[in-house]
PATI-491727 format. One record per residue (C-alpha): x, y, z; residue in three letters. Coordinates in steps of 0.001 Angstrom, whole numbers, plus 500000, padded with zeros to 6 digits. Layout:
REM residues N
XYZALA/...
This chain:
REM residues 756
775734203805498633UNK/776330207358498649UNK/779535209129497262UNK/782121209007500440UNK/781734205510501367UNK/782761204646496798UNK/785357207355497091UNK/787328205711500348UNK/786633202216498332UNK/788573203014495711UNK/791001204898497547UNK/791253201909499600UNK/791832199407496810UNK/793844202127494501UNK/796442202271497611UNK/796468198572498126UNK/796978197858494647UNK/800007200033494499UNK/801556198857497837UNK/801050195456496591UNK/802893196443493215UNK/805305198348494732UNK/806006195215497588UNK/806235192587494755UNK/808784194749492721UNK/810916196994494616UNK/813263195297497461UNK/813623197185500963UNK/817163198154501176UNK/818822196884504487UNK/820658198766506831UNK/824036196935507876UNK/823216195740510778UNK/820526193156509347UNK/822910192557506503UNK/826302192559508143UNK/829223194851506958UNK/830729197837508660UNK/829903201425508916UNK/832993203686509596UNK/832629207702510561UNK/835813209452509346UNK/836138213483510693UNK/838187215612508815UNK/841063217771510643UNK/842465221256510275UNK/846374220998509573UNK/848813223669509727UNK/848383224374505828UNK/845274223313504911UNK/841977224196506710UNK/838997221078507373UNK/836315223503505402UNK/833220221755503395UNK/835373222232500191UNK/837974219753501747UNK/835586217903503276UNK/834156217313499878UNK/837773216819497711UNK/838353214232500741UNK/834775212154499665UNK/836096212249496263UNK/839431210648496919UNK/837511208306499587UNK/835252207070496703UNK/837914206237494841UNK/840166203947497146UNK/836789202355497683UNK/835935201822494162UNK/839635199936493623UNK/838393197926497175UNK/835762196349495081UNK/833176196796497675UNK/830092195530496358UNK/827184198557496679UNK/829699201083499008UNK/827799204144500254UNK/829442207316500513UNK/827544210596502109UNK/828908213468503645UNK/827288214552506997UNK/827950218265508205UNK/830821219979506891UNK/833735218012508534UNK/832117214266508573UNK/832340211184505809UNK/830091208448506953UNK/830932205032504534UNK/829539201603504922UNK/830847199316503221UNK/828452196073502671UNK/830152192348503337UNK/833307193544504914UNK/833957192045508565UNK/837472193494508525UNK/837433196960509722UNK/841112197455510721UNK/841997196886506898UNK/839114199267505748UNK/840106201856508174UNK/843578201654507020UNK/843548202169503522UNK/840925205472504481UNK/842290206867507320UNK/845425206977505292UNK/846807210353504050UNK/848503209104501365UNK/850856212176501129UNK/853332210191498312UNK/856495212018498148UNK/859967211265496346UNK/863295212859497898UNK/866890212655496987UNK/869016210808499833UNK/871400213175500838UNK/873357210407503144UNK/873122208052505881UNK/873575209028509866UNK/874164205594511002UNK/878063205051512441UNK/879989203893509789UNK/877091203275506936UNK/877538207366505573UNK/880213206933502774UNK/878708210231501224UNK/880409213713501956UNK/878662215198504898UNK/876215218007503704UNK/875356220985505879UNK/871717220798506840UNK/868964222461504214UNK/865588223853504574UNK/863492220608504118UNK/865798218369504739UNK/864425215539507279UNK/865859212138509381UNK/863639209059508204UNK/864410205162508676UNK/864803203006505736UNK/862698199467505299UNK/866355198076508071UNK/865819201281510375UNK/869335202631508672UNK/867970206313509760UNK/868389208582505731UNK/868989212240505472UNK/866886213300502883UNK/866426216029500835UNK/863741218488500519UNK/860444216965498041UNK/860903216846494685UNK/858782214834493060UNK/854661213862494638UNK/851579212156493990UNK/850262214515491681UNK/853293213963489716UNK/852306210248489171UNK/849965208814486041UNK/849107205723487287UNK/850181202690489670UNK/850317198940489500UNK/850620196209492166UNK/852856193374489477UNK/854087189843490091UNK/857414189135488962UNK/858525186143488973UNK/861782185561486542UNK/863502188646488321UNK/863128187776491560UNK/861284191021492678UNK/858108189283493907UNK/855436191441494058UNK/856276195184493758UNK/854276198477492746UNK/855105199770489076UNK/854420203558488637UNK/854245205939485824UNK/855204209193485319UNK/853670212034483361UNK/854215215736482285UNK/856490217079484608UNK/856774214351486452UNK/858544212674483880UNK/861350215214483401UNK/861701215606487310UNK/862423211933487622UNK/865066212070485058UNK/866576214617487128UNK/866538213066490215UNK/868226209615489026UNK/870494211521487049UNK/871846213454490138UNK/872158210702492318UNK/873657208980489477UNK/876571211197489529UNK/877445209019493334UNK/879069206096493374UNK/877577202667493612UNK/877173201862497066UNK/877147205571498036UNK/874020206467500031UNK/873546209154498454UNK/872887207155495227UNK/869726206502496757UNK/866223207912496152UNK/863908207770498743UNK/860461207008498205UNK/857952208489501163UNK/854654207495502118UNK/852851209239505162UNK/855799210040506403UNK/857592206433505749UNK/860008205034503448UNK/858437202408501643UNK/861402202200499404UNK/864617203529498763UNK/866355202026495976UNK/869589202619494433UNK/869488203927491108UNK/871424201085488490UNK/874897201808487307UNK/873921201563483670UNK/872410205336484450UNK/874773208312483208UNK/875637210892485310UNK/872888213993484864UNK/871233211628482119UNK/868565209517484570UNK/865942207291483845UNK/863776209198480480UNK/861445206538480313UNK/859081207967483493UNK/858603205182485229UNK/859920202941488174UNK/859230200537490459UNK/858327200268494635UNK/860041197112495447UNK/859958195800499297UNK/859263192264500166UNK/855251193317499712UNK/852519190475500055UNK/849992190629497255UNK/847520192516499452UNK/850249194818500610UNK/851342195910496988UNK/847796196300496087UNK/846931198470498814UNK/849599200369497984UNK/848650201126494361UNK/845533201690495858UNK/846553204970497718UNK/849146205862494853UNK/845985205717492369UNK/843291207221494671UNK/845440210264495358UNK/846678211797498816UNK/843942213471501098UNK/843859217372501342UNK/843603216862505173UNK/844181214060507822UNK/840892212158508678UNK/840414210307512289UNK/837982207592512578UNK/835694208723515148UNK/833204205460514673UNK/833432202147513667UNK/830808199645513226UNK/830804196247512336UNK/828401193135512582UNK/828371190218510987UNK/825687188735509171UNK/824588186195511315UNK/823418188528513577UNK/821889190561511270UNK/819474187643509728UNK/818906186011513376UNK/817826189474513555UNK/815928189419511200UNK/813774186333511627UNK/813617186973515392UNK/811610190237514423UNK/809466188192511192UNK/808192185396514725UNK/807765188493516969UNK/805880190449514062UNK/803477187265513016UNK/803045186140516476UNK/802134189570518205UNK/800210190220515289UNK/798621187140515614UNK/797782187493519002UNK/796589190787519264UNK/794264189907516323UNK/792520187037518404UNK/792266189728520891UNK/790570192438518627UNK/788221189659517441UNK/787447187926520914UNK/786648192347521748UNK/784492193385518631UNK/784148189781517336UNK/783095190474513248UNK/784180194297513075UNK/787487192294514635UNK/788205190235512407UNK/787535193514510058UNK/790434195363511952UNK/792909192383512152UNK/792651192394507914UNK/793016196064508009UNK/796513195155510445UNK/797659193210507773UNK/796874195767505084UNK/798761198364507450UNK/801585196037507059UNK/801697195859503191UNK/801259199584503008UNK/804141200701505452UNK/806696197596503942UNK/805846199487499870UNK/806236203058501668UNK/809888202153503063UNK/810610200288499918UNK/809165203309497573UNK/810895206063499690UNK/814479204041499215UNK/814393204241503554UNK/817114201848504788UNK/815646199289507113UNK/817636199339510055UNK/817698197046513416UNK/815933199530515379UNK/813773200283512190UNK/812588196802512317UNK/811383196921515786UNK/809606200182514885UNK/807838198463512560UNK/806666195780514259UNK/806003198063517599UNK/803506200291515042UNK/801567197281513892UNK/800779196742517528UNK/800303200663517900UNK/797742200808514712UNK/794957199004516445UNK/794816202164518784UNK/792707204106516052UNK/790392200986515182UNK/789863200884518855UNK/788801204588519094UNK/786439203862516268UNK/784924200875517483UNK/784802202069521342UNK/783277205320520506UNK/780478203778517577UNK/779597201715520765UNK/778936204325522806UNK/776559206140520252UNK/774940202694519847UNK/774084202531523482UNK/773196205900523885UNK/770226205867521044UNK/769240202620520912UNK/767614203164517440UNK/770321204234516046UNK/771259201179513281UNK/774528199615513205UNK/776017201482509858UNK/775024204806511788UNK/776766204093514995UNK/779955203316513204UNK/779672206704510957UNK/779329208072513885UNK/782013206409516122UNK/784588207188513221UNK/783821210760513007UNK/783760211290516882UNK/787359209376516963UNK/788879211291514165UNK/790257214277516471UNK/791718211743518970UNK/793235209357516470UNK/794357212801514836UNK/795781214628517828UNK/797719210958519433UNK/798886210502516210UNK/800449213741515264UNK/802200213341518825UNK/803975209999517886UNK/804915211952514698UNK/806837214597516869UNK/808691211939518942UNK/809755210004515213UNK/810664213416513735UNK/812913214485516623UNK/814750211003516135UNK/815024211671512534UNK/816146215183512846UNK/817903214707516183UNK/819437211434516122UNK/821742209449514101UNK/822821206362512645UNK/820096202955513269UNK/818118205019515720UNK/816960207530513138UNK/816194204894510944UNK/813340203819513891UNK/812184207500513526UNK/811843207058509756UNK/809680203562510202UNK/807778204975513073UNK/806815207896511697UNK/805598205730507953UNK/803532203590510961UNK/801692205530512099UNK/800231207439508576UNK/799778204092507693UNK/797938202739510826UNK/795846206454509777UNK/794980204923506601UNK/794301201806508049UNK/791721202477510126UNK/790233205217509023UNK/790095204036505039UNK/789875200632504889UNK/788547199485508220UNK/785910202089507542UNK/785616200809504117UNK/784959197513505443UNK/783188198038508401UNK/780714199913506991UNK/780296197464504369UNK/779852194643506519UNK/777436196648508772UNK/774808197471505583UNK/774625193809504939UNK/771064192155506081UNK/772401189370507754UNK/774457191660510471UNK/771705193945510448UNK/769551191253511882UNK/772004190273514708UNK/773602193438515662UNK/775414191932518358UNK/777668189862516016UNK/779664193067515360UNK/780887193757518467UNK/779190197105519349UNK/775919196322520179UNK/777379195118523730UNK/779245198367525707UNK/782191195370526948UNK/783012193847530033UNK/785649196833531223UNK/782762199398530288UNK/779536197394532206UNK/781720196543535409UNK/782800200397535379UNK/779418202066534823UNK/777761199413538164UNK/780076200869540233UNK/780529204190538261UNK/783175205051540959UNK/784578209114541465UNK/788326208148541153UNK/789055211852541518UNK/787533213199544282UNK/790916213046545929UNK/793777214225543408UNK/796199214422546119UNK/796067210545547088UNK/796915209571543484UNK/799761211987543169UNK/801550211008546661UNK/801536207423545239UNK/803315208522541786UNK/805484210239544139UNK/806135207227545768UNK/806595205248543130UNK/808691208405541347UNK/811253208458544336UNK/811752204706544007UNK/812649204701540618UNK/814429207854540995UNK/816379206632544025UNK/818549204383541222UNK/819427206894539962UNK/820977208275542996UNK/822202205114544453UNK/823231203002541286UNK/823408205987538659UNK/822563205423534864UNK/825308203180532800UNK/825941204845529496UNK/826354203331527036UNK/829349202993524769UNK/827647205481522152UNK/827353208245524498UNK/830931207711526774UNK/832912206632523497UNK/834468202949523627UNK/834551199844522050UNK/831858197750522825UNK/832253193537521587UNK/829798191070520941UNK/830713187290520655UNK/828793184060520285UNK/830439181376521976UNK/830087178126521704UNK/828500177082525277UNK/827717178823527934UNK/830727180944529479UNK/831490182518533033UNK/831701186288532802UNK/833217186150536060UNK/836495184596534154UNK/836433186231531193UNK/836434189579533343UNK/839851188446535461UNK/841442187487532463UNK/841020190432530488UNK/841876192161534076UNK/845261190097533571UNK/845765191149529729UNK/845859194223530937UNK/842378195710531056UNK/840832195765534426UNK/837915198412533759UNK/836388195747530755UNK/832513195398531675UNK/831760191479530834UNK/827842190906530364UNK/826280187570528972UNK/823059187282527368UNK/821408184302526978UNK/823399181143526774UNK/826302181847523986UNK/826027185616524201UNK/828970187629526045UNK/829622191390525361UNK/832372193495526758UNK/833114196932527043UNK/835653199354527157UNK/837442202292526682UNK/838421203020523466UNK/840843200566521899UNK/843410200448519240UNK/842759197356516696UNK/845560195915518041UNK/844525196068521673UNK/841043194568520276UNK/842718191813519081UNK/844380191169522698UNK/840765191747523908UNK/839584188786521631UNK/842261186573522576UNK/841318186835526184UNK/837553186031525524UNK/838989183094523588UNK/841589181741526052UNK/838248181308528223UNK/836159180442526027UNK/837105178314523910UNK/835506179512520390UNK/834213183011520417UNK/833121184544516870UNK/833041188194517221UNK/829537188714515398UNK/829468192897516469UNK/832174195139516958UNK/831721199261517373UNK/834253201564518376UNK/832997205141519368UNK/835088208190520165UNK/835291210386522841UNK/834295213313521391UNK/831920212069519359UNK/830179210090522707UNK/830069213756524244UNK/828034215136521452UNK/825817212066520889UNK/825446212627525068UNK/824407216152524351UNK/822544215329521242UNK/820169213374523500UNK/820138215931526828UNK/818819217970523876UNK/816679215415522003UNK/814640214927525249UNK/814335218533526180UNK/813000219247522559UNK/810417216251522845UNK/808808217663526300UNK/809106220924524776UNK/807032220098521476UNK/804573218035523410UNK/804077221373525697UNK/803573223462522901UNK/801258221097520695UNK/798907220377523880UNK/799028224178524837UNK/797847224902521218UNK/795114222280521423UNK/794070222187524945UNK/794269223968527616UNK/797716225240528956UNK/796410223436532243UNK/795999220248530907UNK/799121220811528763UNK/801277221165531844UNK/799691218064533274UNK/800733215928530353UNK/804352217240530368UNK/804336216550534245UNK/803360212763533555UNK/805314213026530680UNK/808710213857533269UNK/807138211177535628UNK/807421208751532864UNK/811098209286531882UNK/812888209279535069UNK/810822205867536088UNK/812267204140532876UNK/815233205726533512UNK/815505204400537363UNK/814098201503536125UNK/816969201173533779UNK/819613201824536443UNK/818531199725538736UNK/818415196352536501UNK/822110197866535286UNK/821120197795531568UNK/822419200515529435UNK/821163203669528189UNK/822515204068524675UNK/820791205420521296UNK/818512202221521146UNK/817123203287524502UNK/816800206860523618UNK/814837205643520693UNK/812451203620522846UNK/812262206678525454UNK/810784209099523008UNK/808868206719521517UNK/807419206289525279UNK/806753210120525511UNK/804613210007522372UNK/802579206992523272UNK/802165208729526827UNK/800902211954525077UNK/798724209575523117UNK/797157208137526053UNK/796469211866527687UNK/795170213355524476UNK/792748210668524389UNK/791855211412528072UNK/791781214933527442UNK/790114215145524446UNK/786837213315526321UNK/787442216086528998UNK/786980218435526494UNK/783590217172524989UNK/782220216627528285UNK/782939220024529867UNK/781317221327526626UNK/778320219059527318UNK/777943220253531372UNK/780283223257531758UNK/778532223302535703UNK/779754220194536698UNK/782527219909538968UNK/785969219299537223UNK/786822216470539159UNK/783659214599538595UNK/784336215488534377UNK/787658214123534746UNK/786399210904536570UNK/783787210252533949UNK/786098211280530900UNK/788685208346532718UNK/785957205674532793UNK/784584206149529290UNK/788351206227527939UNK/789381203074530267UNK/788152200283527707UNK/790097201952524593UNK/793100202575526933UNK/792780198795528087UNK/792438197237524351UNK/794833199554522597UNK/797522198977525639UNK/797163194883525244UNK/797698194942521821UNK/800915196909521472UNK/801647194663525086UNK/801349191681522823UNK/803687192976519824UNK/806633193847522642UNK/806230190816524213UNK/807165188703521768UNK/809653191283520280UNK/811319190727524065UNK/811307187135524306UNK/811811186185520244UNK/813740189488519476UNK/817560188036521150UNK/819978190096522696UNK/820498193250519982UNK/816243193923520764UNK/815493192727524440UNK/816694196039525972UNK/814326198150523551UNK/811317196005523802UNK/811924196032527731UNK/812252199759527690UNK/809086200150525679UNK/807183197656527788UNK/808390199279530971UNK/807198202623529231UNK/804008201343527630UNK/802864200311531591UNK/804163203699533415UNK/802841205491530325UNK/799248203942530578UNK/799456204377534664UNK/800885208010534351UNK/798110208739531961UNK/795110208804534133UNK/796698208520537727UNK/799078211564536976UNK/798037213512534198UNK/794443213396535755UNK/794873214396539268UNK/797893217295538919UNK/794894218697535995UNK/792492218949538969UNK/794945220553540984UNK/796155223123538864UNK/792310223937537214UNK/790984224982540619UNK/794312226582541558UNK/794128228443537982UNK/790284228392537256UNK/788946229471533922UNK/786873232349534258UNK/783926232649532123UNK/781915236114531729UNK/778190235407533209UNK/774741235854531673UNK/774338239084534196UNK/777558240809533196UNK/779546239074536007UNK/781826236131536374UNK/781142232797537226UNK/784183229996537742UNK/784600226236536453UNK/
């Protein structure tokens, strides 16, 4: 055994060791929509007085962390994103109307002396001619107050307590303290409106929250004029619940907000969803797994059974790197995940198909040697497909928010694990297996002795599939203006998070009409609802953005219908932040084709570049007529599973193209179009094997996965079929067509030029 094979051994074991350590010990953090909770996005706003910079921005965290510390929200998160938005998510809490509230407040506490009351026949107080800062508000009865400019505020106040009492007769009522000047500016407020009579309005001190008096009591007669209450302190009294006076403290504690915040998304699911979620993916993951390993093995038979260990070893390894990195694990995430298990047989594949190739070619060529060989032909394919799935997960990580760019993170760990995988420890193993006597007697029993069924049928015929381009391309333009002709006729449905809305799930307890829910929330007052039902208890509706309250008329509707409907998902998006995530994705997409473009430029050809951004175009607006003409939404979940489609697209070309490559290198006299036919069938059986094992993983991620995963593992399937067609029916032939209208020009032997 010479040095390499021992050093990727230990590497091998040294990595599985760790992930195996690192799996054991260290739990993957869940996003909340596996875990249920709800995520809300506050934006900060510019006022008159006080500008939305990144300084406020970051004074307005601080006061946000600390009305959510007094919540008691078990493991809150808190980040700032950009210079004017908060993002929080707040674990366990299904009611986001309450958790909105006590945020989005301003929490601008103020105290003012009452200067009288404008109501007919309630102002016993001398009339007063009007001040600079004096202002109209409405007592707890709606007796409008005349009130004096601020004296007293927040920052005045120590500290604030929500208190119970019970011999007094006050119920539950907010106590608050006083201190440093606060304390001598409340003695001179009660002692001037002291100096009115009992029963006098203007005896009154007015205490203002966010614009509203939340209390205005009368200060006792057992004050002296001018002397007030010394002792800093008072009490909020008001007919509070026990929640109410705790909120209340809450704010008064946490401090006021240097500038107004508006919710501009809401999240919310609850965690039943989150761990059918869950469990859906853990059948889809061991079943697709499972499957595609019976494949693999019923393919390469013992070198199978090699790669369906090495699967399971990819597994481990990308499960430790999300749980070392401190990634969240998000819904989307989770399909990523499972979708690269099914992805990481691709690079065993290219191993094992090109090790049979060298096998056939020289017959005396051993076993052990044909795999050395077939791993170091592979490694520049496996290297180049791979690096373009890393471009589609770092545009959704860079590009892309929220769940979707935790799919980007997940992706992106698959596929330098599925790199390890196969080229470490399937190597390790292989090559192991293959020095043994026992295989080296029956060479067949690996797998690669035999070129495969796809391969022998192709090589009898050995067919010129492009000697005419032009057929193949008039039927993707066929098939290209039939997708494309949803668009036109049906258009594309956006979804919530790119129009802004409120989108509600519910799972009812039987099967429900979506016809009647849809006239009676027409009749409630909302006639432009969209009612969809998945399966048998699954009903969603969406509409345009909608105040809590209107949500709750929403619900009732569903319910009147229904019967019992638990609302298990509930996300609010706002306009403007729709029209960004909507140009966020224009530009997402236009960056992906780009960096495919320039990657393929860099390493190919620019004419076989082109031809892979052409199929790459061909693929998008097919999923995307697809889409639109089964009316399913195009949302971030979709835009995830459409990039992810462009990179497995570009893996399928590269892999074409990369064969081109070697073979005009071998014969650069042969005629293009019979080096692209032959580079097609050589690349069919890999293209065939890796295609029906990430077929099985979405599969069963579409059937097991429910309704929050169906749409992506249709889109991908959709894409993983147009994407393997594209590949060699598009990409191919518009290659052919633009090499011999473009033809490389190569300087002759007798000074001349000579054309490929």
């Amino acid at each position: 055994m010479n040095r390499s094979p021992r050093v990727r051994a230990l590497l091998a074991l040294a990595v599985l060791a760790l992930s195996l350590f690192v799996a054991v010990t260290v739990p993957v953090r869940l996003g909340l929509d596996l875990r249920g909770g709800t995520q809300i996005v506050l934006e900060t706003r510019s006022t008159p007085t006080a500008d939305a910079d990144s300084a406020a921005t970051d004074r307005t965290l601080e006061v946000l962390r600390g009305r959510i510390d007094a919540l008691g929200v078990a493991e809150p998160t808190l980040v700032r994103s950009g210079d004017h938005r908060i993002i929080v998510e707040l674990p366990g809490v299904r009611d986001p109307r309450k958790a909105a509230d006590v945020l989005g407040r301003t929490a601008q506490l103020t105290f003012h002396p009452v200067l009288g009351a404008t109501a007919d026949g309630d102002n016993t107080s001398r009339p007063l001619p009007k001040r600079p800062g004096e202002r109209v508000l409405p007592d707890e009865s709606g007796t409008p107050l005349r009130l004096g400019p601020v004296s007293l505020t927040g920052e005045d106040v120590k500290e604030a307590a929500a208190r119970f009492d019970q011999q007094g007769g006050a119920g539950w009522h907010v106590t608050v303290g006083f201190e440093g000047a606060g304390r001598a500016g409340w003695a001179r407020l009660t002692g001037e409106a002291a100096c009115r009579a009992p029963g006098d309005p203007a005896r009154r001190v007015a205490i203002v929250l966010d614009d509203k008096v939340i209390s205005s009591p009368q200060v006792d007669p057992s004050i002296a004029c001018e002397a007030g209450i010394r002792d800093g302190a008072t009490r909020i009294t008001g007919s509070f619940s026990p929640e109410e006076a705790r909120e209340l403290s809450l704010l008064i504690n946490g401090g006021a907000l240097p500038v107004p915040v508006e919710t501009v998304e809401q999240r919310t699911v609850g965690p039943t969803l989150g761990a059918q979620a869950i469990t859906a993916s853990a059948w889809a993951a061991a079943i697709g797994t499972a499957l595609t390993s019976l494949f693999i093995i019923a393919v390469y038979r013992l070198l199978g059974v090699l790669a369906a260990f090495a699967l399971a070893c990819h597994g481990l390894v990308s499960y430790a790197a999300l749980a070392a990195l401190g990634a969240t694990l998000t819904l989307p995430g989770l399909a990523g995940f499972v979708l690269a298990v099914g992805m990481a047989v691709d690079a065993n594949v290219l191993a094992f198909e090109g090790a049979r190739e060298e096998y056939a070619g020289r017959r005396r060529t051993g076993i052990r040697s044909a795999l050395t060989a077939g791993f170091r032909k592979a490694f520049s394919a496996i290297a180049d497909s791979n690096i373009t799935t890393l471009i589609a997960a770092a545009l959704l990580f860079f590009l892309a928010s929220g769940p979707v760019r935790g799919f980007g993170v997940t992706l992106g760990i698959g596929v330098l694990a599925s790199m390890f995988s196969a080229l470490v420890v399937s190597r390790v193993l292989a090559e192991f297996a293959a020095s043994r006597p026992g295989v080296r007697r029956r060479p067949r029993l690996t797998g690669i002795a035999t070129t495969g069924a796809v391969r022998d049928r192709l090589t009898r015929r050995d067919p010129l599939l492009m000697r005419r381009p032009r057929r193949w391309l008039a039927t993707s333009a066929a098939v290209l203006v039939l997708a494309g002709s949803g668009l036109a006729v049906r258009g594309v449905d956006l979804g919530v998070e790119f129009t802004g809305g409120r989108l509600i799930e519910y799972i009812t307890s039987g099967p429900v009409d979506p016809g009647r829910v849809r006239t009676a929330l027409a009749d409630a007052g909302f006639p432009r609802a969209v009612v969809q039902s998945s399966g048998d208890t699954g009903l969603t509706v969406r509409t345009d953005a909608l105040t809590d309250t209107e949500e709750a008329e929403v619900t009732g509707a569903v319910r009147d219908v229904a019967g019992r409907a638990d609302e298990v998902r509930d996300e609010l998006i706002g306009p403007s932040l729709g029209k960004e995530l909507r140009q966020g994705a224009l530009i997402a997409l236009a960056v992906a084709l780009g960096a495919q473009f320039v990657y393929l430029a860099a390493r190919f050809r620019w004419v076989l570049g082109s031809a892979a951004v052409v199929a790459l175009v061909h693929d998008v607006v097919i999923l995307l007529g697809v889409f639109a003409w089964l009316g399913k939404p195009v949302d971030g979940v979709f835009l995830a599973a459409l990039l992810t489609v462009i990179g497995y697209s570009v893996n399928d070309s590269v892999v074409l193209f990369d064969r081109v490559r070697e073979l005009d290198r071998r014969g650069p006299g042969l005629p293009f179009p019979g080096i692209v036919s032959q580079a097609i069938l050589q690349t069919l059986p890999r293209t065939v094997n890796t295609g029906m094992g990430a077929a099985f993983m979405l599969t069963a991620l579409a059937v097991l996965g429910g309704s929050s995963l169906t749409d992506f593992a249709l889109a991908l399937l959709v894409g993983l079929a147009v994407g393997t067609y594209s590949s060699v029916f598009t990409a191919a032939p518009v290659a052919i067509v633009l090499h011999h209208r473009f033809p490389r020009v190569k300087p002759s032997r007798q000074g001349g030029a000579v054309t490929t």
